[in-house]
PADREN-345841 format. One record per residue (C-alpha): residue number from 0; residue in one letter; x, y, z. Coordinates in nm, 3 decimals, m for minus. Example, Ala and Ser with C-alpha at 12.3 -4.5 7.8 and 13.67 -1.06 7.14 Angstrom:
+------+------+---------+---------+---------+
| sese | roti |      xx |      yy |      zz |
+------+------+---------+---------+---------+
|    0 |    A |   1.230 |  m0.450 |   0.780 |
|    1 |    S |   1.367 |  m0.106 |   0.714 |
+------+------+---------+---------+---------+
# end
This chain:
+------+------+---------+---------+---------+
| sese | roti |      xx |      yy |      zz |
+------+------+---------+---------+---------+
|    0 |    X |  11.811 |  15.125 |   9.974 |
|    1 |    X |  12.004 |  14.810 |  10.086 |
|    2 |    X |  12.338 |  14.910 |   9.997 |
|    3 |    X |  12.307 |  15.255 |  10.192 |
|    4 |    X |  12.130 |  15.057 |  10.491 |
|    5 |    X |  12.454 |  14.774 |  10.423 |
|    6 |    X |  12.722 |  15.097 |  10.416 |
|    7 |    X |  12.535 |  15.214 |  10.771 |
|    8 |    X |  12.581 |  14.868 |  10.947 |
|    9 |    X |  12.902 |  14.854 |  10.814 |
|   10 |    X |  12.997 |  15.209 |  10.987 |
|   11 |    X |  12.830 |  15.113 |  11.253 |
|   12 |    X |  13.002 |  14.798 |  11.316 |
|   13 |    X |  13.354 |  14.983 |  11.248 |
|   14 |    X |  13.298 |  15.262 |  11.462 |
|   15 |    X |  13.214 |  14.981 |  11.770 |
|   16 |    X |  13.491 |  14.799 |  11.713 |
|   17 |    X |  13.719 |  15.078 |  11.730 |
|   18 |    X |  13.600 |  15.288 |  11.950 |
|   19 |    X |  13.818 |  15.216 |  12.266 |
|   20 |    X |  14.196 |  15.073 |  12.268 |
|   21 |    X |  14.061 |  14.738 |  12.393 |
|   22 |    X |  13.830 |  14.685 |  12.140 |
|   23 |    X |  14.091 |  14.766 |  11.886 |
|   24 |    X |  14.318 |  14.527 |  11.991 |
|   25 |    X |  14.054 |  14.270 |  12.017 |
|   26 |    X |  14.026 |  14.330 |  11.636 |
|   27 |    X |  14.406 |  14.361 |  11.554 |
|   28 |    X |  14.433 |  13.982 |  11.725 |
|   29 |    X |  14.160 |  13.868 |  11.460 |
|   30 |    X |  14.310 |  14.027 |  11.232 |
|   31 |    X |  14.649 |  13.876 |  11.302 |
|   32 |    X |  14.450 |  13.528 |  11.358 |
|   33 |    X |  14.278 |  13.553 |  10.987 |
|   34 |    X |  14.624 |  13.664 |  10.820 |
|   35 |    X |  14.793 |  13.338 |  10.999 |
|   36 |    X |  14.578 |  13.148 |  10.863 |
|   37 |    X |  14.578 |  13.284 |  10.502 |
|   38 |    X |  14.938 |  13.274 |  10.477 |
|   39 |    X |  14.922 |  12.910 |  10.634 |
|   40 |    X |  14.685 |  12.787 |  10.346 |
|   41 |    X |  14.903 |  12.997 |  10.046 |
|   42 |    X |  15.209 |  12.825 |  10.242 |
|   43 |    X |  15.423 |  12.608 |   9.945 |
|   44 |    X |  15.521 |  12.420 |  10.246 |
|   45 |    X |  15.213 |  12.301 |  10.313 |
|   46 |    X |  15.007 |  12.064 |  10.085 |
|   47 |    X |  14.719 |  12.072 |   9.936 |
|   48 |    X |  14.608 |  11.754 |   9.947 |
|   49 |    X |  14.800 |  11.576 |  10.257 |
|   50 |    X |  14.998 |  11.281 |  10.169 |
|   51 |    X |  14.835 |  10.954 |  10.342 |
|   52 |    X |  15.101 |  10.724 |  10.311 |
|   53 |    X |  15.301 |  10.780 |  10.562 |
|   54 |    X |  15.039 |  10.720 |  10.887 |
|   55 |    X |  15.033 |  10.381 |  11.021 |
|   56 |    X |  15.379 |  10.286 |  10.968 |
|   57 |    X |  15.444 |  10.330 |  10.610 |
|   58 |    X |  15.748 |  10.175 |  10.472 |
|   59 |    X |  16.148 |  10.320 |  10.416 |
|   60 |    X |  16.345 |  10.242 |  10.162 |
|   61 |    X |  16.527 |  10.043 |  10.448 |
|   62 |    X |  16.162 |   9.801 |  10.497 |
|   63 |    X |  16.276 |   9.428 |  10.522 |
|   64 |    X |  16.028 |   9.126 |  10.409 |
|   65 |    X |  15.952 |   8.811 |  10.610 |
|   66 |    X |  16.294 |   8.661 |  10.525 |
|   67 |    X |  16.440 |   8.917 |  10.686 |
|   68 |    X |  16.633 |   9.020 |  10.328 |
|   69 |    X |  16.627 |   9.412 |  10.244 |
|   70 |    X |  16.329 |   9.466 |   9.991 |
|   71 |    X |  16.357 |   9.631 |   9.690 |
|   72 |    X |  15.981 |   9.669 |   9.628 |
|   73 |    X |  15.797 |  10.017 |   9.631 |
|   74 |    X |  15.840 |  10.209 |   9.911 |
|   75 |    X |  15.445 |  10.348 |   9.927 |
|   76 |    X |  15.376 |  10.022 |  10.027 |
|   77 |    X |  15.327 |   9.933 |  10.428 |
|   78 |    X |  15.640 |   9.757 |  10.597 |
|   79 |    X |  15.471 |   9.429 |  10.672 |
|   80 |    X |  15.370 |   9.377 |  10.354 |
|   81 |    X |  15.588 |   9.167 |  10.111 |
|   82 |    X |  15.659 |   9.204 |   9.764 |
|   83 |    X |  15.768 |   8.863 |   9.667 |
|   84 |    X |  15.501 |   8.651 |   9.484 |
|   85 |    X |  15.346 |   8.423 |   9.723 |
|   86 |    X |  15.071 |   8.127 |   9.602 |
|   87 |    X |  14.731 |   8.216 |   9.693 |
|   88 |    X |  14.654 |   7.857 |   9.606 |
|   89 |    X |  14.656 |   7.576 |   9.822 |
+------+------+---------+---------+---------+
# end
């Protein structure tokens, strides 16, 4: 009884929506809207998981350290960070 009473909204809903040019467009833009947005997420352009390390001024492979020298330390790290080894000790 629920799936016939499902299948009758269903029609019901279908035939509304359809019924005039207007409302069919109204649908076709969804449509359009939904299968923008599909194709954006199965995008290989687009990643999965975004990549965090380059917000906030992440450094180059051109980042220079407090001397001023070029540094040849990873380039995940942020730009006012240096890799030389400093004492922590007093």
């Amino acid at each position: 009884m629920q799936t016939v009473l499902g299948g009758v909204l269903a029609l019901a809903l279908l035939e509304a929506s359809t019924s005039s040019n207007e409302a069919a467009g109204r649908v076709g833009t969804l449509l359009d809207h939904i299968a923008g947005g599909i194709a954006h997420v199965l995008s290989p352009s687009v990643p999965a998981i975004p990549d965090l390390r380059h917000k906030g001024g992440a450094a180059t492979s051109s980042a220079t350290d407090a001397s001023g020298s070029s540094s040849s330390g990873s380039t995940t790290m942020p730009a006012d960070w240096s890799t030389s080894a400093k004492s922590i000790y007093v």
